[in-house]
N, C-alpha and C positions, 0 to 999 in steps of 0.2 A: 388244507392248502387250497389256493383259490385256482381255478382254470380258469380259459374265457366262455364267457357265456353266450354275449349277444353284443351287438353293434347298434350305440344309441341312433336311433333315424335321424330323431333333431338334433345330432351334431354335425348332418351331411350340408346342413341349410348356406351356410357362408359360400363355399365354395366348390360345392358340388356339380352347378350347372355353368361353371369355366369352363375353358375349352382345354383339357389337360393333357399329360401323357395316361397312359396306361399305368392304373393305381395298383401297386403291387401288394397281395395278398400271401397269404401262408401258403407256401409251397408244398404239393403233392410229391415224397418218394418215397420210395420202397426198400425197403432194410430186405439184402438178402444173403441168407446165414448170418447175419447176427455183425456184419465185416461193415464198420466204419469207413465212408468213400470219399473225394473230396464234395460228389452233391448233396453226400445228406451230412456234411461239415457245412454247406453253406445254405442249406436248408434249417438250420437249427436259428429259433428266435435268440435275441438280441436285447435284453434288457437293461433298460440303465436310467438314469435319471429319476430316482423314487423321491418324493416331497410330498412331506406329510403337511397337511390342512391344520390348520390353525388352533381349531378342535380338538387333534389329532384324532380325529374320527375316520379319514379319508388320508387316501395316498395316490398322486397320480403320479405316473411315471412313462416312460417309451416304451416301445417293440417295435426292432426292426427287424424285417425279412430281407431278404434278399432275390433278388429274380436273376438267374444264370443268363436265361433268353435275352432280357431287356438288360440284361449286362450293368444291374444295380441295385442299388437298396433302398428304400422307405420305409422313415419311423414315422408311428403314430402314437397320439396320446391314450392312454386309458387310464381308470381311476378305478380304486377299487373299497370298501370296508376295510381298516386296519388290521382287522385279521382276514384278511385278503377272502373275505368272499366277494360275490355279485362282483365280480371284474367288467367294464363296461368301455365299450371303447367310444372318443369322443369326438374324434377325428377322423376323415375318408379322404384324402388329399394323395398326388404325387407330388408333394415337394417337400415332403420331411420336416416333422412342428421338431422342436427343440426347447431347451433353456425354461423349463415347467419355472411359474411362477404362481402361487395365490393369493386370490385379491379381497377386499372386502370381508375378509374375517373367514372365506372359504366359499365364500358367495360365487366369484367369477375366479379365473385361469386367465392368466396372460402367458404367452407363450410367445417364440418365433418361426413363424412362415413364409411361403412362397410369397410376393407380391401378387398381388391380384391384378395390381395392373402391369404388372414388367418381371424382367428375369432376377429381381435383386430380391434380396428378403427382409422383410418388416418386422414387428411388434404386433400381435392380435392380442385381442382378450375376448371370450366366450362365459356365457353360464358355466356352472359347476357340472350342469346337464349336457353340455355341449352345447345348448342353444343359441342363439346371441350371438352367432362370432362375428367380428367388428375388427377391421384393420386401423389402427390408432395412431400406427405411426407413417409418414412417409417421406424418410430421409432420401437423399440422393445418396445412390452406393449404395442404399441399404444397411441395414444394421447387424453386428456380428453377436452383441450378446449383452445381454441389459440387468440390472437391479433395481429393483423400485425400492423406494423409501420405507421405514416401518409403518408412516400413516400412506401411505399409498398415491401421496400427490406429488410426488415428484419421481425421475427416475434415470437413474446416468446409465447410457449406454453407450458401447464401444462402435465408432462407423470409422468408413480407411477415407482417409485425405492422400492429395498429390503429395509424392515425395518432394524431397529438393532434389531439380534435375542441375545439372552444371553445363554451364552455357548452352542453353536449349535456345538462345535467341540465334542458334547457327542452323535450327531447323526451319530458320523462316522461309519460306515458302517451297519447302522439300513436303508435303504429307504423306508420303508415299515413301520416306527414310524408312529404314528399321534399323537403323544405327544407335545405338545406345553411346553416349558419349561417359565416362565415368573418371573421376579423377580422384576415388580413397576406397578405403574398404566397406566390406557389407555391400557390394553391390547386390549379391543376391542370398535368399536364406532359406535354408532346408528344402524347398523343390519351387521356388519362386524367385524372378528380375524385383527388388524389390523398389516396384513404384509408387507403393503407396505404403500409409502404416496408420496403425488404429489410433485413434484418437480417442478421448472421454467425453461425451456431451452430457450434460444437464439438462431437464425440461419438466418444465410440470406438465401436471397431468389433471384434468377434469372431468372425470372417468368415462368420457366418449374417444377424445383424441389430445395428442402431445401438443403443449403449445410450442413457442417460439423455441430452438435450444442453446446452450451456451457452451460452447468446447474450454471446459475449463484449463486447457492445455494451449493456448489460441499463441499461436508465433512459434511455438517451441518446436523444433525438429527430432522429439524426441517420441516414440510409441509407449501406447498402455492402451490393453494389457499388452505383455509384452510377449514380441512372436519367439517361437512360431505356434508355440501351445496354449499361450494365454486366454482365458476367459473371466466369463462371468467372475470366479472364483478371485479375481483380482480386484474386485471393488467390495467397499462395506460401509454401510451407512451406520452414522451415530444413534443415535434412538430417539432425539429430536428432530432427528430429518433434517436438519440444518447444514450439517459436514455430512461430506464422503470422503473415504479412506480410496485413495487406488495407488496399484505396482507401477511403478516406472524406470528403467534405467536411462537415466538420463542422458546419454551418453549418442555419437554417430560416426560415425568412418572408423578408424585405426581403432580412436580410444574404445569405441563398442565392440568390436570384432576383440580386443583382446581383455576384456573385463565379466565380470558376472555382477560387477554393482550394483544391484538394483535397490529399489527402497521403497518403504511407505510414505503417502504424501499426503495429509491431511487439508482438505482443499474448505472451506467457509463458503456456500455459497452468498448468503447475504452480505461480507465483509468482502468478498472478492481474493482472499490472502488466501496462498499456500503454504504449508507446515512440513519440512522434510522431518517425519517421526522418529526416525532409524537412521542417521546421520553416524552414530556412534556404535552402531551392531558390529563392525568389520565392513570389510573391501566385497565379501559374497551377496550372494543374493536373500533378500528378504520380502517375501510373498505371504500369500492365503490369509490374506487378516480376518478377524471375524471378530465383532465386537458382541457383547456380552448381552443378554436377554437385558439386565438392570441399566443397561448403560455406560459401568460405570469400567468398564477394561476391554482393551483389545488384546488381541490373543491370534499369534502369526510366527511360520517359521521362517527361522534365521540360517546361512551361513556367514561365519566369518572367516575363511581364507580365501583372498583372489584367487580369482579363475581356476578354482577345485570346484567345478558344480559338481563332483558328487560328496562333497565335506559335510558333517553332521548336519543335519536339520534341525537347531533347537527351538525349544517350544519356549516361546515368549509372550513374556503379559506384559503391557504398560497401562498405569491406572490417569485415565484419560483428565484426571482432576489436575493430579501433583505431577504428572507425565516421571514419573517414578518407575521405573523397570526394571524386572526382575526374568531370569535363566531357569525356569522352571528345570529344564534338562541339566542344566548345572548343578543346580543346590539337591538336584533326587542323587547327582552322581550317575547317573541312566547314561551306557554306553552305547544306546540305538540312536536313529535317527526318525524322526515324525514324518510323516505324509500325509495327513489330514486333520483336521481340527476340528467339534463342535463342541460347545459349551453344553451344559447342563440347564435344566430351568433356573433352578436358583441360582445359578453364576458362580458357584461354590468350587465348580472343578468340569474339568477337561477333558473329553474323548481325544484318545489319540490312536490312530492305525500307523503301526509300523512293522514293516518287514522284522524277524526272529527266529532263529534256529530254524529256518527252512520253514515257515510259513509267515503268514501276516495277519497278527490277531491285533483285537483292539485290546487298549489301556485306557488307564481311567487315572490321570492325575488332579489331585485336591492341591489348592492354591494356599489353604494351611499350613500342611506339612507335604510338602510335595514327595510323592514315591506313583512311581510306574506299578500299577495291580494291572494285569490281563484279567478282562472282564468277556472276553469270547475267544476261545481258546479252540482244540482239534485240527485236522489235519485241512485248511482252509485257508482262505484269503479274503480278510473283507475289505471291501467299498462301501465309501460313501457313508459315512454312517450320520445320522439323525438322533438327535435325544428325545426319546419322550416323558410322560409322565411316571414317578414310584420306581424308577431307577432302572427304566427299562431306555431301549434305544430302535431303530431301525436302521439296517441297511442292508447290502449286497455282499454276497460271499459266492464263492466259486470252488474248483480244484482242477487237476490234471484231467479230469474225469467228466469235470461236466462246467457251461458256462455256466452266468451269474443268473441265480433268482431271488429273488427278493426275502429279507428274513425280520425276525425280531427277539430281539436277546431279553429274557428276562432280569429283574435284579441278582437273581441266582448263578448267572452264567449259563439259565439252558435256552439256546439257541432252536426257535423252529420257523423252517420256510413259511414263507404264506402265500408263493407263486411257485407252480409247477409246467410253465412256461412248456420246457422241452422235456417232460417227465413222459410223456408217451412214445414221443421217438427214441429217448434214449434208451426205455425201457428194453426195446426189439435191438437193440446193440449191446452185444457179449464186452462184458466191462474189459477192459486190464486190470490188473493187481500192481499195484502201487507200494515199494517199500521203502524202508527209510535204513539207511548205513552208513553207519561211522569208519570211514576207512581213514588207515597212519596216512601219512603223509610226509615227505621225506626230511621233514627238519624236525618230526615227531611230535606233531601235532595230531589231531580229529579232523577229517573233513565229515561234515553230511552230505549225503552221497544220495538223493532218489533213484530208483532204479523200478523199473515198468516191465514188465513181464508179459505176454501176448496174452489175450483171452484163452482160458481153457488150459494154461502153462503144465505143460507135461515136464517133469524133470529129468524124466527117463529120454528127450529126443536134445535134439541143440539144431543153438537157434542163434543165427546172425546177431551182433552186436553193434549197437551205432553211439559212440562215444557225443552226447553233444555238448557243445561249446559257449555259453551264453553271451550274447552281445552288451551291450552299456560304454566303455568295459563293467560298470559296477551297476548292472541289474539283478537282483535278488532270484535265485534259483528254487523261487517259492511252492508252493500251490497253484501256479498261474494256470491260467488257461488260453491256448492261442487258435486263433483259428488259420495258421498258416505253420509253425513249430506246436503241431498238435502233438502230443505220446500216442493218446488214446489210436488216433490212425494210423499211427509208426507201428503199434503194438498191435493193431487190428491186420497190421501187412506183416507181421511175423518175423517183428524185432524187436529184443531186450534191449532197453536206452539206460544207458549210464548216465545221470546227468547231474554231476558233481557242485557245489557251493564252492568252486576251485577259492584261491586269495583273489581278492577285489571285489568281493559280492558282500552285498550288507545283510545284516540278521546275527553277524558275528562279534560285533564288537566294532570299534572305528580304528583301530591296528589290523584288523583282517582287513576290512573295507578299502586303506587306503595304503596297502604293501604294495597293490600289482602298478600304481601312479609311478611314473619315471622307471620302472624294472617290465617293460614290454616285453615277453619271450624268456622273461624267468623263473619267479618259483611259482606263477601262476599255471607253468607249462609243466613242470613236474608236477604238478596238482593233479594235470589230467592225467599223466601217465600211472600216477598211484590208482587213479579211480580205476581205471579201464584195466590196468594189469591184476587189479585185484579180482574184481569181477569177471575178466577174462579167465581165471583161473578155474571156475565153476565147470563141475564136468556139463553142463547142460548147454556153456556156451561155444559155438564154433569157433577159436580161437583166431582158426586160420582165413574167418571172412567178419572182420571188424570193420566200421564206415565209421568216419569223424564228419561230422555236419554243424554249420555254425553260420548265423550272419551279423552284420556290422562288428563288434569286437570277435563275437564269434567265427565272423570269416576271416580275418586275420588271424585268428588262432588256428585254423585249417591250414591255411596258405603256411604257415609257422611249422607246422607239426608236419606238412608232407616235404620239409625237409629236414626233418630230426627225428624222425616216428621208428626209425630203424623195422622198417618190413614191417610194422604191427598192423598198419591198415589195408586194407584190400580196394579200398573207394573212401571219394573225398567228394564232399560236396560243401561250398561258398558261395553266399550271398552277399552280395553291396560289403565284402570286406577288405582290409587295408593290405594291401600286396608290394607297394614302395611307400616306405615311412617318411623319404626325405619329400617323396611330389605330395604325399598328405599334407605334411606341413601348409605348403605352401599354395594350395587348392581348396582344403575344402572352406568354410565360410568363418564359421565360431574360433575363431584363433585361439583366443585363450585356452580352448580343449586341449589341443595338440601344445601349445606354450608350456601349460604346467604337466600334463601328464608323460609328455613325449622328454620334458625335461630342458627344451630350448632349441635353437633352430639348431641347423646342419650345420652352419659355417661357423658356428662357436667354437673353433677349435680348442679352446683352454677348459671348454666346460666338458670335463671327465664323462659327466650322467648322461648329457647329451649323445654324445660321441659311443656309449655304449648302447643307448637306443638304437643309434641309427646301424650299427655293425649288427644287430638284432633282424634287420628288414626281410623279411622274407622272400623278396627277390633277389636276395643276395645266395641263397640256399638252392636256385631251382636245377641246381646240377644234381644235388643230391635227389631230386623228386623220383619216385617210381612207381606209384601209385594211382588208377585213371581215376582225373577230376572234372564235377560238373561245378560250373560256374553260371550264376543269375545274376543281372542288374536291370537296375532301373536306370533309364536315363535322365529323369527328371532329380534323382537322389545328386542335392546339393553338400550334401555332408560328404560322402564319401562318392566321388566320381567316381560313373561307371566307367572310364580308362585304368580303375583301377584292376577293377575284375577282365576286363579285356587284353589288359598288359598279361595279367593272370595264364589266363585263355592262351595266349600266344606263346608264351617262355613255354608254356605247356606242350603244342602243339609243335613248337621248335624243340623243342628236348625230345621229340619221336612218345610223349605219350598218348595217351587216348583219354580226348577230352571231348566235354559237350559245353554250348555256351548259350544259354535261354537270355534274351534283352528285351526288354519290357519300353517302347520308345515312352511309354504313357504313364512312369511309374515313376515311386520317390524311392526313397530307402526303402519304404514300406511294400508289397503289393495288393494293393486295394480292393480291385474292381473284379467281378463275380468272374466272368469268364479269364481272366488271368490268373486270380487265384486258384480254378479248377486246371487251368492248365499249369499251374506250379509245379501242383502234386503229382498232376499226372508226371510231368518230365518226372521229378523229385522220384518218384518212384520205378520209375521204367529206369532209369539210372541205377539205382542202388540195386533193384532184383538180379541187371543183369551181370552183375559183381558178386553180388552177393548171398542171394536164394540158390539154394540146391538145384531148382528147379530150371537154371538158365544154361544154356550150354557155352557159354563163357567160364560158369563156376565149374559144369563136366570140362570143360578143355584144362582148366587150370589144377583141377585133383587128378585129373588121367596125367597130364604134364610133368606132377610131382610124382607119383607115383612111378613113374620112367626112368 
């Protein structure tokens, strides 16, 4: 396995002697007893982006750290030997390279950085050595994320154009308005007003700098890739270099706010003509296209039910000749769904990663006789995967246990790291024990059921349980690993987690996946009560100090459960989750979400499904609540307003409970940044001890109490 070694000098030359911030390096702390903290959760490196060299001799990829003081993070590039020795870093910057790309057969790196002259970010390319770095591109706005050509002289990259404003000639000679005038929907998306949106440019390239570029999108009001997660991963060039493939939903106001339409568009740079490829997939979205080493097939997944973005992913080929297309996922019969794509050399067949039975291995589908084989398999989660030569591949794999390092699967299925990134820090950290159970479920089905045990698990003591909730609603209750719903620190603070594949999580089939759609607060919720009852029954666990913790679907299922939990839990804690189902409707941005999941608006009085959502809402219950709960938001989380968690907060605070309410002015759904993160956990856990640990005199007052 490869460490780092050294820090090439000639890759400091481009941008070293700017006038920068403070370049964030690997953070110094100290493991003591063995107890997982939130500084050494954000001291732990950051790996991602691995792209193998042309050769496949070389792999360059990120490492970000984090700095708590400086209140952020910095990735840099490093490159290493495919079996991950001689690790060499190529970069020394604060402004985070990204989006690895290799040029000239593995000659140079093109990457994206800090502008050198302004705060926006560009296209570099550098030697393979780090020498050389060269700023190539200099878009106004700056550039979000780029693809070069297979021969390297051309390259479409995604930059943000002005929105369409509505009657902005009313701001004439106001400058100093902050009035936003808006007249349909989407005004704004996921934690942003949106004023602008990506566009696709064209430009060749003469291996110094970008020439003139062409927005092959030019008039259209429509973004690619498409927000708010869209990247690089959205465009794909033909193998003549001539066309580009890119994502677009065509779509703006009402009709985008309530669709997932998206499609592939096969654009001619030399004829000027666009080509809608996937016109005929369905009404869902269809993304990540990737055409074939030969040329001769693109290969991309598909949904076809409107506005289900969590509806099958199937794995699709069209043969770019006869434009002939074929359901790879169909014709196998395969009841999973794909989430990433790479071809093999020969063109012959198809990496696919997808969530299953509680983890996410890769599959290997052949274009002959198509069938789903797992070709990396154990208790894991891979990313990102890469094909290499003799049936081997690269990518990222993780677990509960530890983030992602870099790996490579042989044609055998045996799997060995070749980055040990965070293998020294974690070493000095007393693991958890991680197990896997099949508990009934009350219409007499299997759930799989992870459950985490504290370092050092004595059977003979008991130990707080914290029931958690997964958010999505349909995110896979994998192998994940998070650096904010961590176990390993939930288990290092001396709690057993239950953390159930409740109904609506994929891995199980697309009938499990897509039961909990329009039944909000149904058998998804007796899911959790089979889990936690079951396990709650172990003599080891403290039955009588249970915590339910959960954000976005997951805090809605908190808010749910403290009012139907019947006494089971002792502490509640919600993040950015849904607490009145009728103002979600009509608040947060993505309509079509709440449209087809929630089942249709509030005032459809004739629609049965609807009408049983919304008697579901969890503010309708907070009479029954008795349980003290903490509540987090962001205020910038456009998905799910933070009036929802404050409405929370107050019913709470009005019903005479004891609650706490952490608000982040500077956060989305997500919480990001170094010192909010540590002060998450911190709240996050000063909360639960004092409900929950033996050790609090809250937990003595309330056993001296019973006991009376």
């Amino acid at each position: 396995m490869g460490t780092l070694i050294a820090a090439s000098a000639s890759g400091l030359s481009a941008q070293e002697n700017a006038t920068e911030p403070k370049i964030i390096e690997k953070p110094s702390v100290t493991v003591v007893d063995g107890k997982m903290t939130p500084e050494i959760l954000e001291a732990l490196g950051r790996v991602s982006e691995p792209v193998v060299s042309p050769d496949g001799k070389k792999v360059a990829f990120t490492l970000t750290y984090e700095d708590i003081q400086e209140n952020k993070g910095n990735s840099e590039i490093y490159v290493m030997d495919i079996d991950g020795k001689n690790i060499t870093r190529l970069t020394r910057t604060a402004g985070s390279e990204s989006n690895i790309a290799w040029l000239e057969g593995g000659a140079k790196i093109a990457y994206i950085g800090k502008n050198t002259k302004g705060d926006n970010r560009q296209i570099f390319v550098m030697n393979a050595d780090g020498t050389g770095n060269q700023m190539i591109s200099d878009v106004e706005g700056g550039v979000d994320c780029f693809l070069f050509a297979p021969d390297g002289k051309r390259v479409v990259y995604a930059s943000q154009i002005k929105a369409y404003e509505y009657n902005s000639h009313l701001k004439d000679g106001l400058p100093k308005t902050t009035g936003r005038i808006v007249n349909d929907l989407m005004y704004k998306h996921w934690d942003e007003w949106v004023t602008t949106i990506p566009h696709p440019f064209v430009a060749e390239f003469d291996g110094t700098k970008l020439g003139e570029a062409r927005d092959i999108m030019a008039n259209q009001p429509y973004e690619s890739p498409v927000k708010p997660f869209g990247g690089a991963e959205s465009f794909a060039w033909t193998k003549d270099s001539k066309k580009v493939v890119y994502t677009s939903r065509k779509k703006t106001g009402k009709a985008y706010a309530f669709s997932t339409d998206s499609n592939l568009y096969l654009y001619d740079i030399e004829a000027d003509k666009t080509e809608n490829l996937t016109e005929n997939t369905g009404d869902g979205y269809d993304t990540d296209p990737v055409v074939s080493p030969d040329g001769k097939y693109l290969a991309w997944l598909s949904m076809k039910t409107p506005k289900y973005e969590s509806d099958q992913k199937r794995v699709m080929v069209l043969d770019l000749a006869t434009r002939s297309m074929r359901n790879l996922t169909g014709e196998a019969g395969w009841d999973y769904s794909g989430e990433q794509l790479a071809w093999t050399p020969d063109s012959k067949s198809l990496y696919v990663v997808a969530a299953y039975q509680g983890t996410q291995p890769v599959f290997k589908v052949d274009l002959a006789k198509p069938a789903f084989k797992q070709v990396a398999v154990g208790l894991w989660d891979y990313v990102s995967v890469s094909a290499l030569p003799k049936g081997k591949f690269l990518s990222m794999r993780h677990n509960m246990l530890r983030p992602n390092e870099i790996c490579i699967t042989d044609a055998k299925g045996k799997t060995t790291d070749i980055t040990d990134i965070n293998g020294e820090l974690l070493s000095q950290i007393k693991p958890a024990k991680v197990e896997k159970r099949m508990i009934p479920t009350t219409d007499g089905k299997e759930m799989c059921t992870w459950v985490i045990y504290p370092p050092e698990f004595d059977p003979n003591k008991k130990y707080p349980a914290l029931l958690y909730c997964q958010g999505g609603p349909q995110q896979a209750v994998s192998q994940f690993w998070s650096y904010r719903w961590n176990f390993q620190i939930m288990a290092s603070n001396g709690y057993i987690i239950v953390a159930p594949n409740r109904r609506g999580l994929p891995g199980f089939g697309t009938e499990w996946n897509h039961q909990i759609s329009k039944d909000y607060g149904g058998q998804n919720m007796k899911d959790y009560f089979s889990a936690i009852d079951t396990v709650s029954k172990e003599p080891y666990v403290d039955s009588e100090h249970l915590g339910a913790i959960g954000a976005s679907y997951g805090g809605f299922s908190v808010y749910w459960l403290a009012g139907h939990h019947d006494n089971r839990f002792a502490a509640l804690v919600a993040h950015a989750g849904i607490f009145n189902l009728e103002a979600q409707y009509l608040e947060t941005e993505e309509m079509w979400f709440v449209d087809y999941d929630l089942g249709g608006a509030p005032w459809e009085e004739n629609n049965a499904i609807a009408q049983r959502t919304y008697k579901n809402s969890p503010h309708l219950a907070v009479n029954k609540w008795t349980a003290p709960i903490l509540v987090t938001v962001g205020e910038l989380d456009y998905r799910i307003l933070a009036s929802q968690g404050m409405q929370a907060f107050n019913a709470a605070k009005m019903h005479g409970l004891e609650a706490e309410m952490l608000v982040f002015p500077d956060e989305n759904h997500w919480i990001l940044k170094p010192q909010n993160a540590v002060l998450w956990q911190r709240v996050f856990f000063n909360f639960l001890d004092t409900y929950l640990q033996p050790s609090s005199q809250v937990y003595k007052n309330r056993i001296n109490a019973r006991r009376r």
